[in-house]
N, C-alpha and C positions, 0 to 999 in steps of 0.2 A: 375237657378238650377246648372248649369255647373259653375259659378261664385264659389256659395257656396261648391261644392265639388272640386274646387283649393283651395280652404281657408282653406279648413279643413285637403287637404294634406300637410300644412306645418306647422301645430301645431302638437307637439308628446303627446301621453296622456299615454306613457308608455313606462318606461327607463328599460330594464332588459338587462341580458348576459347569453346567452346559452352557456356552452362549449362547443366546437364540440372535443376536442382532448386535450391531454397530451401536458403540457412543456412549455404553455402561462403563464406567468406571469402578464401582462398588456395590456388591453384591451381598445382602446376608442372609446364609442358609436357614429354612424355615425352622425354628425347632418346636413351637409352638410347648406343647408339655411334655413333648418328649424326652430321651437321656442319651445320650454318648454312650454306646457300649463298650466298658476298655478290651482293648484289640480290634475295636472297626478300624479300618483302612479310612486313610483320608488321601485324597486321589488331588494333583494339584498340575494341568495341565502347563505344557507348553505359552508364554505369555499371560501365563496366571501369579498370584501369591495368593497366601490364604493367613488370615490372622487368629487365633484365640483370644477371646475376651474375659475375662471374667470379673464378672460383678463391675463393669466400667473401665476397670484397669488390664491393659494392652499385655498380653503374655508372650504365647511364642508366636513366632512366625514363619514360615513355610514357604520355600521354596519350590521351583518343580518335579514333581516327582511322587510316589507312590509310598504312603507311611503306614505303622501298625499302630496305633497311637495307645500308649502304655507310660509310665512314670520317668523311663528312658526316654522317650522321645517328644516328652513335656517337660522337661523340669522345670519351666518358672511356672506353668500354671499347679506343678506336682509341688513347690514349695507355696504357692499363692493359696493353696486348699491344705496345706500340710497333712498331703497325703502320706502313709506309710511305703517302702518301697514295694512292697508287697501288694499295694493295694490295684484290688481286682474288680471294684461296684461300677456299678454305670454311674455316670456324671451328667450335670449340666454345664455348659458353657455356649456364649454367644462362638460363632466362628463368620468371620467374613470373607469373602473373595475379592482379590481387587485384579483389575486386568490391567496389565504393563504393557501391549501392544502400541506402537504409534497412534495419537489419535491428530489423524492428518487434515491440510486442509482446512484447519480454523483463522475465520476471517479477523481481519481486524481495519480499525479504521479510522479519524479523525471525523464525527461527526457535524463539529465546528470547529474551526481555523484555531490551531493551538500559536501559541505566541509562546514565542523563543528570543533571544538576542543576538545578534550580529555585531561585531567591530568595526564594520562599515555602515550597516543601516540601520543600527539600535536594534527598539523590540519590532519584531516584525511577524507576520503571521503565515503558513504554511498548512498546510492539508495535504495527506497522505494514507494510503492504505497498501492493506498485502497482505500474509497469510503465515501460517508458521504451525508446526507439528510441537507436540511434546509427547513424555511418557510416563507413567507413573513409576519414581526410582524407591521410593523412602514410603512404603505402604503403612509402616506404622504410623508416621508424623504426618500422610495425608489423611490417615483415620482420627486423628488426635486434634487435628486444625481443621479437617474440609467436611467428609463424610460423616463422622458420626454415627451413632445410630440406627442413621434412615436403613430404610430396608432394601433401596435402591437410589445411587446416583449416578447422575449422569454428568457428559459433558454438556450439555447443554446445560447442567445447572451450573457449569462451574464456565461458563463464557464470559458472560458478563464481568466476573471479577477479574479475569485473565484480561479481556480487553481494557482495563480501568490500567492493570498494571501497565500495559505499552504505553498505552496514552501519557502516563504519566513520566515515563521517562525517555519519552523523545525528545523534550529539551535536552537534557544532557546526554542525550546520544547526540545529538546537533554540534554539542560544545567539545563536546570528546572526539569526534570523528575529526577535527582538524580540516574539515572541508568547507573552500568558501562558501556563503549562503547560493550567491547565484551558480555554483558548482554541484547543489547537490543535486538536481534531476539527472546530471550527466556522472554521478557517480555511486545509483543507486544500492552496488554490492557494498561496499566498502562504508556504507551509512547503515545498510540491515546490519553487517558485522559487530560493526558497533554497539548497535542496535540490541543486536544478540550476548552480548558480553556486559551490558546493562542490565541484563535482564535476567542473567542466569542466576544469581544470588537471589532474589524473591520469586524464582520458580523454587529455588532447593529450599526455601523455607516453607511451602505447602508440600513439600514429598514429590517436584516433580523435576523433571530434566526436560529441557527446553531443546531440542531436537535439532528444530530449523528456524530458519524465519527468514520471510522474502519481503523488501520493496519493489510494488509492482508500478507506484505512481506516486511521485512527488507534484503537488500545483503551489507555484508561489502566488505571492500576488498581483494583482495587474499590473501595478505602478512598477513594480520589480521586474515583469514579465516583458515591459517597455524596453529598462535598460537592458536584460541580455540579447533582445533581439540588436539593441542596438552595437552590443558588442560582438553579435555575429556578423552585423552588415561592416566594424570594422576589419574584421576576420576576410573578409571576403576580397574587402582592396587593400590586404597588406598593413592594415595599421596604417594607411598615409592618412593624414589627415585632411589634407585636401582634396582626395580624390573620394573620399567620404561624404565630405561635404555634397561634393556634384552628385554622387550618390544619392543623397538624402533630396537635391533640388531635383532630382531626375523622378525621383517617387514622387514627390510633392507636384510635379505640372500635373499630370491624369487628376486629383483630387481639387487642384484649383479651378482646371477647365470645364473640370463636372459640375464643382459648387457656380462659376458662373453662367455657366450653361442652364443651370435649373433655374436661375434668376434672370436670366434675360431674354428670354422667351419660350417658345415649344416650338415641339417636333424638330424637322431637321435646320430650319433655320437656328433653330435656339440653339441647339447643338453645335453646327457652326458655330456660331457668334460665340459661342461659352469655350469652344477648341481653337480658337483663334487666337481671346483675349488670354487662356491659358497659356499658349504657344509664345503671345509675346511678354508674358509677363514671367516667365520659366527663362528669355532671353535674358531679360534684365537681372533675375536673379543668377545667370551664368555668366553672365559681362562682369555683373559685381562680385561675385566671387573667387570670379579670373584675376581684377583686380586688388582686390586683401590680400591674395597668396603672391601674387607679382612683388606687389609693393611697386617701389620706385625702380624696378629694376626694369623694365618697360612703358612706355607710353599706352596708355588704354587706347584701346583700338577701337572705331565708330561701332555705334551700335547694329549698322547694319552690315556691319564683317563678322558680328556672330552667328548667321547662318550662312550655312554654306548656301556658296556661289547659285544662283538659278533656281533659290527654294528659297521662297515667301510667304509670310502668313494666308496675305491675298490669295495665292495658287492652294494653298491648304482649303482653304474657306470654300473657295471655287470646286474643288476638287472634290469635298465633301459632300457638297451641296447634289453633286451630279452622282456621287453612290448612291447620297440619300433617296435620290429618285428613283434608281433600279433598286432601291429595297423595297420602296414604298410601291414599286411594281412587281415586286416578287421574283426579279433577274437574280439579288444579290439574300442570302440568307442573313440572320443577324450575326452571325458567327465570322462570316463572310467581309460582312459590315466591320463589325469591332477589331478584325484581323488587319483591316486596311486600313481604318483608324491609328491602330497602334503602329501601324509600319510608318507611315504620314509624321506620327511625333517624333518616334525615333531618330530621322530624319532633321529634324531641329533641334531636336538637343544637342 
């Protein structure tokens, strides 16, 4: 009796895979010295495949569903043993599991500035991340290329080289998407698509189908990041070029009357005196640039017809000087302060 129940723990009469967890890709059932008994059931769940190995070389493969496994329902492993039709002995053979489930949510990322080429700005450099699913399609030629062997793989072992492949063909998704360089933060679907259709050919050559894939952030570079602001601020006054321009002197007074203000003294004096010399040196860059766009089509008008009527730098200066007081007495908050400031320039420009 003890004889017979050693004999029967080393025939398997049924080949399944539980998942216990998220992230396995390949699984291989233990056989240890065990045998295949012909007519066990091999059991192949929903978002599963199950492969036969034997002796290295890739046999059948298994779809979902519930088998009696006999010489009918192997024949390349039943030609690979040139077994008899007849034949009824227990067997060995490796059998693997691979999970076809989405495995979603893999990151990916630019961890140093990849350089690309532009028509406009030559090589230039970009940094980018986002995310993207795939599924295991082709389980034999990811056993043949990826898996192997092992007795357990995962997605985390197979990250590293999936992220190698993005990276490597974001240049030519850059080249192929047909979008200008400083266009592509504003047209992040249609650069992942791209993206994705680069990409599908060296997924199907490890056994996989590449699912999804999202840009969540495009960062260009500084210098780059300069001119599109500067093409939003022409966006903003119509393309005119001259009204751009005032645009541009209109940003620049706050940053001149700052930079002389912190050089010409402190506190609130210094502050005046730095909003003051801003105030009239923001005139003269709007006199003279009233002038370029005139041309000779008008006589330039004195320099003290460019502020309106009854507002002087003097009265700024003066005017400052007397908030600066109720702040420094706690009448005026600094918010307060900086509000009345900014109303005071607007005024002169």
């Amino acid at each position: 009796m003890a004889l017979m129940d050693f004999i029967k723990k080393q025939f398997i009469d049924i080949i399944q895979w539980t998942e216990d967890g998220d992230g396995t890709l390949a699984w291989r059932f233990p056989m240890a010295d065990m045998e295949i008994q012909t007519g066990a059931a091999l059991v192949v769940r929903e978002s599963q495949m199950a492969v036969f190995v034997n002796e290295g070389q890739v046999a059948d493969v298994f779809g979902p569903g519930t088998y009696k496994l006999n010489t009918q329902t192997l024949p390349i492993l039943t030609y690979l043993k040139n077994w008899d039709k007849l034949f009824e002995s227990p067997f060995k053979s490796d059998v693997y599991f691979f999970s076809t489930r989405q495995q979603i949510d893999q990151k990916w990322g630019t961890p140093q500035p990849v350089t690309v080429r532009d028509p406009d700005f030559g090589a230039v450099r970009l940094r980018a991340f986002g995310n993207y699913a795939y599924r295991i399609a082709d389980p034999k030629r990811f056993h043949t290329e990826i898996s192997g062997t092992r007795e357990r793989y995962t997605a985390t072992d197979l990250d590293g080289q999936l992220r190698g492949l993005v990276l490597q063909h974001i240049a030519n998704a850059v080249a192929g998407s047909g979008i200008p360089f400083l266009d592509l933060a504003a047209n992040q679907i249609l650069f992942a698509q791209t993206l994705a259709k680069e990409l599908a050919t060296p997924f199907e050559a490890l056994g996989l189908k590449l699912e999804a894939l999202t840009v969540q952030s495009i960062s260009l570079p500084e210098e780059l990041q300069k001119i599109l602001d500067q093409k939003i601020g022409m966006g903003m006054v119509g393309n005119d070029m001259g009204k751009f321009m005032q645009y541009q002197t209109a940003q620049a007074i706050p940053k001149l009357a700052e930079g002389v203000g912190s050089g010409g003294g402190s506190g609130i004096a210094g502050d005046a005196m730095g909003l003051g010399a801003g105030v009239a040196l923001g005139q003269v860059l709007a006199q003279n640039l009233a002038a370029g766009l005139q041309g000779a089509q008008a006589p330039q008008a004195p320099a003290a017809a460019a502020a309106p009527a009854g507002v002087k730098p003097e009265d700024v200066m003066a005017t400052l000087e007397k908030l600066g007081e109720l702040k420094a007495k706690g009448i005026l908050t600094e918010d307060e302060f900086s509000a009345k400031k900014a109303e005071l320039l607007k005024k002169l420009v």
